[in-house]
C-alpha positions in Angstrom: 41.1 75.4 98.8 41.8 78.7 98.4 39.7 81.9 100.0 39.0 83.8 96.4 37.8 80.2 95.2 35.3 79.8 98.2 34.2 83.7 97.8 33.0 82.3 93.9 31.1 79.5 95.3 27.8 78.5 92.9 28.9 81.1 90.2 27.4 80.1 86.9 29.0 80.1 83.6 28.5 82.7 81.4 25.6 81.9 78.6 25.2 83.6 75.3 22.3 84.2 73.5 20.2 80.6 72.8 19.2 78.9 69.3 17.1 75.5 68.6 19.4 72.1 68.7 19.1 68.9 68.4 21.0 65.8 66.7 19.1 66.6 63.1 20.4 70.5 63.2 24.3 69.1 64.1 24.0 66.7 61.2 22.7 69.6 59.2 25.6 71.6 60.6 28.4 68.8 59.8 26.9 68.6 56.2 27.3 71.9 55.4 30.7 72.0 57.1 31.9 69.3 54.7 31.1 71.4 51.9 32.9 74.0 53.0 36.9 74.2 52.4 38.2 73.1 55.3 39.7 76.0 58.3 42.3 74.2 60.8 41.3 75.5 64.3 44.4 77.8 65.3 46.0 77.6 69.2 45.7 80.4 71.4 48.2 83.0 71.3 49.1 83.4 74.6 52.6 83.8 75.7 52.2 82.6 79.4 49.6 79.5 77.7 52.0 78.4 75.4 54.8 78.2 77.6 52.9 75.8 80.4 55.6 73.1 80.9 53.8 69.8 83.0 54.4 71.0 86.3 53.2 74.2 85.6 50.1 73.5 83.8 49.1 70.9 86.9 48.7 74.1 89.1 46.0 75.3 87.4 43.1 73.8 89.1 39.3 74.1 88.2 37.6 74.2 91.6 34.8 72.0 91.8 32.1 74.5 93.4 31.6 76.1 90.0 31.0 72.9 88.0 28.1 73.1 85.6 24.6 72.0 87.0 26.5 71.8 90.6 24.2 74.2 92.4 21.2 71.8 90.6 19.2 68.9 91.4 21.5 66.3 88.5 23.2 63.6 89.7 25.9 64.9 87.1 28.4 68.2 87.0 31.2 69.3 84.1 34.4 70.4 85.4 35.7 72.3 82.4 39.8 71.6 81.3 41.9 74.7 80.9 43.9 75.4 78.0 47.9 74.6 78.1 50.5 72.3 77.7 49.1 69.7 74.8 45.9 71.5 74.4 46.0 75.0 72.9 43.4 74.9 70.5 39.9 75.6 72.1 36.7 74.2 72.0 33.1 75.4 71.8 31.0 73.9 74.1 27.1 74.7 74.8 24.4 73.8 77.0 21.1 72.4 76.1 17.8 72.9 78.1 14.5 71.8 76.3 15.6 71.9 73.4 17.7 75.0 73.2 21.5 75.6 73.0 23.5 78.6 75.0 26.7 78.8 74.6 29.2 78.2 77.8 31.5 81.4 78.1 35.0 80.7 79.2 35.6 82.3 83.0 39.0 82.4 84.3 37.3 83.1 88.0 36.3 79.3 87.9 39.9 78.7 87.9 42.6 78.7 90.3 46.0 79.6 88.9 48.2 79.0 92.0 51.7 78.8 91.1 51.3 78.1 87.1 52.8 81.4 86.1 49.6 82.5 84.3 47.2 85.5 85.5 43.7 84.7 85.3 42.4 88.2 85.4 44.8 88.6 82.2 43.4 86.3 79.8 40.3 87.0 77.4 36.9 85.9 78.4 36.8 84.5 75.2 39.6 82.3 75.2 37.9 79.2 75.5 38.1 75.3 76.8 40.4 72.4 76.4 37.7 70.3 76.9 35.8 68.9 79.8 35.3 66.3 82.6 32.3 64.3 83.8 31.1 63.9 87.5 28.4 61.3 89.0 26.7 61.0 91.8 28.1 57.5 92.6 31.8 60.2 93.8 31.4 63.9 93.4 35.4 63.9 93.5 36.5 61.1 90.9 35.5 61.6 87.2 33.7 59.3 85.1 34.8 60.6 82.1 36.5 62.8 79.9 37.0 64.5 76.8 40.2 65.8 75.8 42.4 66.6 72.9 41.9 65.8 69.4 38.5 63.3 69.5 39.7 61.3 72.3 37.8 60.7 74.9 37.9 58.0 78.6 36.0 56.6 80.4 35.4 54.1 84.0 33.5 51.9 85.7 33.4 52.3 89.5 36.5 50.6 89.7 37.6 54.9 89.1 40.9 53.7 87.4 41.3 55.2 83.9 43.3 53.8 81.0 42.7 53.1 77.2 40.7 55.8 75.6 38.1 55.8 72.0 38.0 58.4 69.5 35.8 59.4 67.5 37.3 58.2 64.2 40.4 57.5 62.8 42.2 58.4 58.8 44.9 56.6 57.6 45.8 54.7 60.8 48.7 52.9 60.7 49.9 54.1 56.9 53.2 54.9 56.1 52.0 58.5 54.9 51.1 59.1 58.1 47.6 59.4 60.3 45.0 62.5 60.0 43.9 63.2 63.6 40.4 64.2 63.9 39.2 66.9 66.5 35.9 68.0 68.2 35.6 71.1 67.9 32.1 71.9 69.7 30.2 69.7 72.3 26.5 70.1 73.2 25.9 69.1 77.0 22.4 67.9 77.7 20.9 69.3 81.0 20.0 65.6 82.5 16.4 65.6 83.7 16.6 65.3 88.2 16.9 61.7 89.0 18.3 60.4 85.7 21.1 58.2 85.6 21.8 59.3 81.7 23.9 62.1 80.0 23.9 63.1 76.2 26.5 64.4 74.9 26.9 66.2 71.2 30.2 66.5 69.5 30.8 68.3 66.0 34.0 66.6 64.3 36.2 68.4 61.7 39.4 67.4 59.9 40.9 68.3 56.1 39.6 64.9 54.9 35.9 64.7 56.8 33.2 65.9 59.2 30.7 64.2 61.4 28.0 64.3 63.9 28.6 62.5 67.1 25.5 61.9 69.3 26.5 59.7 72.9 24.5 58.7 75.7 26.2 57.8 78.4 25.0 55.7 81.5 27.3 55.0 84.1 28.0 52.3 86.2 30.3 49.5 87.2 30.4 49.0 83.7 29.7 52.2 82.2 27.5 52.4 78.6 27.8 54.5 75.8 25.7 54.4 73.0 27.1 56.2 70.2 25.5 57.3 66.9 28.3 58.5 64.2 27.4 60.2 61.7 30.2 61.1 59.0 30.4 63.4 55.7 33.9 62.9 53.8 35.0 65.8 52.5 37.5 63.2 50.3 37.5 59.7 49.9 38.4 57.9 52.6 40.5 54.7 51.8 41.4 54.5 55.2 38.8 54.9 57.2 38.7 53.3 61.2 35.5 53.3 62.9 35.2 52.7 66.9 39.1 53.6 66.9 40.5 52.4 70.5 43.8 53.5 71.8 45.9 52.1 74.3 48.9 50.8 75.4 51.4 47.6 76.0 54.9 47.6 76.8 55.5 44.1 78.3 53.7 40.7 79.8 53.8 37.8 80.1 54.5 37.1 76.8 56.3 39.7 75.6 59.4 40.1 78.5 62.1 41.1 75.6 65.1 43.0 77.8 65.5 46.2 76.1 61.7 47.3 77.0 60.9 44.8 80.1 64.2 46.4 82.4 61.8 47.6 85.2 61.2 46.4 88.6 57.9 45.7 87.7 56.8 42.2 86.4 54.7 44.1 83.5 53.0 47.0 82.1 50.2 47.2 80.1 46.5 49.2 80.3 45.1 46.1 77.9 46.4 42.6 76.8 44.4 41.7 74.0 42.1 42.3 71.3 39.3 40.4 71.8 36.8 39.4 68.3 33.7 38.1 68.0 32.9 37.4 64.5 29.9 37.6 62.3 29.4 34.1 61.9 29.9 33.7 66.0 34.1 32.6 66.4 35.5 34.3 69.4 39.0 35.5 68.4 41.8 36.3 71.2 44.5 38.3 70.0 47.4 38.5 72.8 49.2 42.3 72.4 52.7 42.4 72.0 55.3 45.7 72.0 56.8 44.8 68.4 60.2 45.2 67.1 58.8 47.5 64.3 55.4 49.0 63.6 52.7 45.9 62.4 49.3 46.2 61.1 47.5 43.2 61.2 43.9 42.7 59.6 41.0 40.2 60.2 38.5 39.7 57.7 34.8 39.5 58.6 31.4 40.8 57.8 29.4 42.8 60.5 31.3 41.5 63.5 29.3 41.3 66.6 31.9 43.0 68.5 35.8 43.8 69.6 37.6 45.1 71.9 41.0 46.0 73.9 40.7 43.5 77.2 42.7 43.3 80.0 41.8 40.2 81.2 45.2 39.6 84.0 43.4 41.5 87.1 46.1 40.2 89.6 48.0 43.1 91.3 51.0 40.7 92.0 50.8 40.2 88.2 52.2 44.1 88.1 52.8 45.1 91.8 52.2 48.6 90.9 50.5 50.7 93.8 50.7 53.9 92.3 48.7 53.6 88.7 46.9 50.1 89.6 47.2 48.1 85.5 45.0 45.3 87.1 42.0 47.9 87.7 42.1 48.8 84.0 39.2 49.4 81.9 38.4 47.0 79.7 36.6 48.3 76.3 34.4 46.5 74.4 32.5 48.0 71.3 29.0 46.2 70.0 28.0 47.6 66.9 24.1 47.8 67.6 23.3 47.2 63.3 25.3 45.4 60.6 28.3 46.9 59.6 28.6 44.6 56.6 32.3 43.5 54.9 35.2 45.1 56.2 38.3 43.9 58.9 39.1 44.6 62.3 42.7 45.9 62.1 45.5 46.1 65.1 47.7 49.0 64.9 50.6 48.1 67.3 53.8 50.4 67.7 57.0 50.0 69.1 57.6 51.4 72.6 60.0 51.9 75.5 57.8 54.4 78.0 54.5 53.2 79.7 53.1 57.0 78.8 52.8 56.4 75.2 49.8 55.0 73.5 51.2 52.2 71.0 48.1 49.8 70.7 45.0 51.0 68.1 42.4 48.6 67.3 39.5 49.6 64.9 36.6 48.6 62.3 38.0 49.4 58.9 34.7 49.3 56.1 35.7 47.5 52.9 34.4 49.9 50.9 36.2 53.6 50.2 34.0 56.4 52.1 33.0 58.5 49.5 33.1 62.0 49.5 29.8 63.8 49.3 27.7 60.7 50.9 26.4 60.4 54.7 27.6 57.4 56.5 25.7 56.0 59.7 27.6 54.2 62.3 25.2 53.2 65.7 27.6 50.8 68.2 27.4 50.2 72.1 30.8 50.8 74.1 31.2 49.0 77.4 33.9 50.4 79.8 34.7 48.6 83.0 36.8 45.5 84.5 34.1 43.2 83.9 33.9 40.9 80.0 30.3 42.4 79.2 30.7 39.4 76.5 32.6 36.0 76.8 32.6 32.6 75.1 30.6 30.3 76.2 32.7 27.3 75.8 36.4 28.5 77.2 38.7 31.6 76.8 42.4 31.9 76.7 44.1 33.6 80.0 47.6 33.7 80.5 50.2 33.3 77.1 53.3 33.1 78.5 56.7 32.6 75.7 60.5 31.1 76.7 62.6 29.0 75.6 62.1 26.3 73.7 63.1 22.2 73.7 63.1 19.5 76.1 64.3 20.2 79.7 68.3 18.2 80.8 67.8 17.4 76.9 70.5 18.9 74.1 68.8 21.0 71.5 70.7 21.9 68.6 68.4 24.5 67.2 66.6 27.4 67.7 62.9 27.4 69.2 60.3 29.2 71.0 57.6 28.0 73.9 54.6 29.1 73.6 51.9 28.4 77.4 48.3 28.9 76.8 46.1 28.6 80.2 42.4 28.1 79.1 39.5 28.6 81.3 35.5 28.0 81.2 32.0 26.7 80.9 33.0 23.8 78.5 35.7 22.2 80.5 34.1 23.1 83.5 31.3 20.2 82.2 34.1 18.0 81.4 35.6 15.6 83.6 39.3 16.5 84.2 40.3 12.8 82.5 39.0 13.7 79.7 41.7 13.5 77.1 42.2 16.9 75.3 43.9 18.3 72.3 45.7 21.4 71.5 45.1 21.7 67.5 48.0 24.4 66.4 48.8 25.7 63.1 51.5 28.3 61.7 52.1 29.8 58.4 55.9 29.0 58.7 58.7 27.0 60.9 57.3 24.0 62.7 55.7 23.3 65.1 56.7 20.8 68.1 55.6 18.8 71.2 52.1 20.3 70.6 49.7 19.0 73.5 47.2 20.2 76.4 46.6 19.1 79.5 45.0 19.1 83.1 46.3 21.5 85.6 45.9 20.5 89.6 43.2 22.8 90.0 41.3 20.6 88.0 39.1 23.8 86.1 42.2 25.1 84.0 43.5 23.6 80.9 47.3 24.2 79.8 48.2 24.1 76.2 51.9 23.8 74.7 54.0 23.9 72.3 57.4 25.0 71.0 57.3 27.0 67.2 61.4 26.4 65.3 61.1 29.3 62.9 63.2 29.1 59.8 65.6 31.0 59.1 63.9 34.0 58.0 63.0 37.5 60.6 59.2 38.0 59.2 56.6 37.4 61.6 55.0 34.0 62.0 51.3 33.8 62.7 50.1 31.0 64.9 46.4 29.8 65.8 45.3 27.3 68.4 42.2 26.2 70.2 41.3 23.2 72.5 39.1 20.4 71.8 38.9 16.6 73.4 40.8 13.6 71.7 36.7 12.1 70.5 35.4 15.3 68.8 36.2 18.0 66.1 34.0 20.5 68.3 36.1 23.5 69.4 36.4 23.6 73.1 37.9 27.2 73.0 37.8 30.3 71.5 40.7 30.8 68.6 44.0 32.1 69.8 46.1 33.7 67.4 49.9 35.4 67.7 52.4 36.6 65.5 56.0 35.8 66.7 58.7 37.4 65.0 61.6 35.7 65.2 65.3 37.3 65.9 67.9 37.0 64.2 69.7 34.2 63.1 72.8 35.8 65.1 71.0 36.1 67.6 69.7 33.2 68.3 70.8 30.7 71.0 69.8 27.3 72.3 
């Protein structure tokens, strides 16, 4: 650390005059904002900001002895993001103490520029943040959480290994006209009381299409909790509203191995590996991800769902062998909406993708009915971040889908097909005795399906479930569902898989 940073030590950020907040006035103030015509937020113009490459932009380092609250008795501090690179529009962001706002003054003296290229005592004192980052007690040096760029925001459990992010809402996600991006433009940081475990956090949101009020408390932990109130004014109506938007990433698993996006040493990559449902009426749903030929938005139909999320259920490093970036320590993220959402669809949002660093993967609530312009819309949900299933079904869930080649092995095939392996694990087979005869009950919407069964593995506790799918000879996807139950009994053992397979080819296709 550098002298001049040490000299700074405890220096508070600047504060500005104070006025009355609290989640009331910022829904007042995202009201009026949607009534308003709408101002895009400009980025700053700054020669030596703009030009940041990477490298450049990673030498600007905020030094941790001038964190918000760190010369105070919270078992939280805010390291604030500097401007550059993919952020160069500013945000506000305030302080509030019983009740009262200040405003946070940007201060390039908490800053140390090293080699970036960029002269701190150069820049204006009201340039502004990128955002900010979250400290706990639990590791004064490893973040909990952040908020960056557009409405994204991470976060971990104390396994300290980020991943998939949330936003705070996504337009038009997934349509061929292209998606509206959402950005915070002002937080609100609650001073925490001394001792608390808790953190609220305010965020204004502002797009051409709508505004909202964002109120999260966040609790952290090995699994750490958010409880988020969403509040949103359309300035337009929205048709394509998603609510709860996740965002993450798959380029190849188990399942999904095809050679022109698998050719890496590694044996996959991946922050999540499914989308995880459970219904209204109480089916769990597993979704295994896939990195698809083309862009696919799937939906699934329900009314006030109890919950989703974006899993990554494989936590065995020799699964990925990666010591640098760690895919098996993962956050999960799991969203419980804490009232009834009423009709809508989940929908999955999955891109194509050749590069681990780009998000392909959004899963979201989509309301059935339009948001309509002029109207206040109330959203309350939990989100669980963490390695640990906050929520699993109780009789057996699906964990490993592995795909090859299809037919009968030291057997001729004369046509094309496709293996699909489902390993199954539980409390319902566990109470089973591992002779009892089992079914795997598969469906498709097209092709046929072949030597379809399920059976025992060694272990005794795992249940394996097979079959091959011949498609015909068309290249649109083919959705397939299966779930376990015994030979005797119509009773679901299992929680639903479903996949969509798309087939290659004809020409391409070999047996």
């Amino acid at each position: 650390m550098q002298t001049a940073a040490l000299a700074l030590c405890c220096l508070a950020p600047t504060r500005l005059s104070s006025e009355e907040f609290d989640y009331a006035t910022l829904k007042g103030k995202a009201k009026s904002l949607s009534q308003q015509g709408y101002v895009a937020r400009q980025p700053v113009d700054i020669p030596e900001i703009q030009a940041l490459d990477y490298d450049h932009y990673q030498h600007i380092d905020f030094q941790d002895e001038n964190a918000l609250w760190a010369g105070e008795k919270t078992n939280f501090r805010i390291q604030f993001f500097h401007l550059g690179l993919y952020f160069q529009k500013p945000v506000k962001i305030n302080e509030v103490v019983d009740g009262d706002a200040k405003p946070i003054n940007f201060d390039p003296d908490q800053f140390y520029y090293g080699r970036s290229g960029v002269d701190g005592d150069k820049l204006p004192k009201d340039l502004g943040y990128a955002g900010f980052r979250i400290n706990f007690k639990e590791d004064w040096d490893r973040d909990v959480s952040a908020f960056l760029g557009a409405s994204y925001f991470r976060a971990v459990g104390f396994d300290w290994q980020y991943g998939l992010s949330a936003r705070g809402l996504g337009l038009d996600t997934g349509m061929p006209t292209g998606e509206e991006f959402p950005d915070f433009t002002e937080f609100w940081l609650e001073r925490p009381e001394k001792g608390s475990d808790t953190l609220v956090i305010y965020a204004l949101l502002d797009s051409p299409s709508a505004t909202g009020a964002y109120r999260i408390v966040m609790t952290p932990g090995k699994t750490l909790v958010m409880d988020v109130n969403a509040t949103i004014y359309p300035r337009e109506d929205l048709e394509n509203a998603g609510i709860a938007p996740l965002t993450s990433m798959f380029q190849y698993g188990e399942n999904d191995r095809r050679k022109h996006v698998s050719d890496d040493w590694r044996p996959e990559i991946h922050d999540t590996d499914g989308l995880s449902v459970l219904t209204g009426s109480g089916e769990w749903i597993w979704r295994p991800l896939v990195n698809p030929p083309h862009p696919r938005l799937n939906s699934y139909l329900d009314e006030s769902p109890r919950g989703f999320g974006l899993l990554q259920r494989d936590r065995n490093f020799d699964h990925y062998q990666d010591d640098a970036v760690y895919y098996e320590r993962r956050p999960s993220l799991w969203v419980e909406p804490t009232e009834p959402w009423g009709p809508g669809e989940v929908k999955l949002f999955e891109l194509p993708t050749v590069d681990e660093t780009f998000d392909n993967i959004v899963a979201f609530w989509h309301p059935q009915d339009p948001l309509r312009a002029g109207e206040e819309y109330r959203y309350d949900y939990r989100l669980y971040w963490g390695t640990k299933e906050v929520l699993q079904p109780s009789n057996s869930r699906v964990v490993a889908t592995r795909t090859g080649k299809g037919g009968n092995i030291g057997q001729k095939q004369d046509y094309f097909s496709r293996r699909f392996v489902l390993d199954f694990e539980g409390p319902a087979l566990e109470s089973l005795g591992n002779d009892t005869p089992l079914k795997a009950v598969v469906t498709s919407d097209r092709g046929k399906i072949e030597n379809a069964y399920a059976r025992w593995m060694p272990d005794g506790e795992t249940v394996r479930a097979m079959f091959d799918l011949a498609p015909d000879e068309s290249t649109e996807p083919i959705n397939v569902r299966l779930y376990l139950r015994t030979e005797a009994e119509e009773q679901p053992l299992s929680e639903t898989w479903i996949y969509q397979y798309t087939p290659p080819p004809v020409s391409e296709r070999s047996w």
